[in-house]
Legacy VTK file of the C-alpha trace (Angstrom):
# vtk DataFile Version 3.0
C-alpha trace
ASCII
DATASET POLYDATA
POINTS 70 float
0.000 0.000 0.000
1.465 2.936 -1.312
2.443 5.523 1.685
0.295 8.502 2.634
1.890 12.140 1.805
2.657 13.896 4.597
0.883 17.637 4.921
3.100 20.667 4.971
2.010 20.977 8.411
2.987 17.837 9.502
6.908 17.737 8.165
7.095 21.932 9.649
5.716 19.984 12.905
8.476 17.075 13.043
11.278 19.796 11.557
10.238 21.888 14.621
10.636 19.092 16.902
13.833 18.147 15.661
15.377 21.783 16.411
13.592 22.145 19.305
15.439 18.764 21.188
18.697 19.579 19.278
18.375 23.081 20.825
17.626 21.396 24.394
19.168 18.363 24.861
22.632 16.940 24.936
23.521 15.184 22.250
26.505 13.217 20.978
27.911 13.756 17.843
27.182 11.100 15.894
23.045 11.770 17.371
23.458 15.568 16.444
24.799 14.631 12.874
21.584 12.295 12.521
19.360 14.344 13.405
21.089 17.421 11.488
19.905 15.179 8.362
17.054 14.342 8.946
16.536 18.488 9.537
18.107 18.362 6.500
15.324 15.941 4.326
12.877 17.572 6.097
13.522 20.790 4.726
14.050 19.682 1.164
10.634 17.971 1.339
9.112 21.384 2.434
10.426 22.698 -0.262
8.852 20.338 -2.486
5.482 21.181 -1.363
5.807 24.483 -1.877
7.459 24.487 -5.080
4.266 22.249 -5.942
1.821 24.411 -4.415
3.191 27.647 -5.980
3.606 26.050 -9.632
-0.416 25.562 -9.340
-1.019 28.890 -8.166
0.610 30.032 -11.513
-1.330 28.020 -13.254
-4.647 28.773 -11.345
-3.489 32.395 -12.226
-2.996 31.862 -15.792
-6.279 30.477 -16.640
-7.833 33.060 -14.742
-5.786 35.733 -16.751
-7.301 33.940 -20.027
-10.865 34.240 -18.899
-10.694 37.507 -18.663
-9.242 38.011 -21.585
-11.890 36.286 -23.509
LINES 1 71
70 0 1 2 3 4 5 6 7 8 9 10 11 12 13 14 15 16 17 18 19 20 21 22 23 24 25 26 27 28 29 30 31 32 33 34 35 36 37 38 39 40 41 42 43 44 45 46 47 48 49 50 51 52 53 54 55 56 57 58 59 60 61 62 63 64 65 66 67 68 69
């Protein structure tokens, strides 16, 4: 079974969490440098979705430009 998307909401939410313990919590190195990258992924799958969600704004705003020009 194919694997729900996560919301924008919900990867901001886990990003958050991540900085929040890396900001108050001890860490070793090697559990910093984890959880740096998975900061990292997080991030780059933000943004995804909004790279997806602005490319159909621009294309909600084009065929709205056309009906008007009609």
């Amino acid at each position: 079974m194919p694997k729900k998307s996560e919301s924008y909401e919900e990867v901001l939410s886990k990003l958050e969490s991540i900085v929040h313990t890396m900001e108050n919590t001890p860490m070793a190195l090697q559990d910093s440098l984890k959880a740096y990258e998975d900061g990292v992924k997080l991030c780059n799958k933000l943004y995804t979705i909004l790279n997806e969600a602005e490319s159909k704004v621009k294309i909600l705003n084009e065929n709205i430009e056309e009906d008007f020009k009609e």
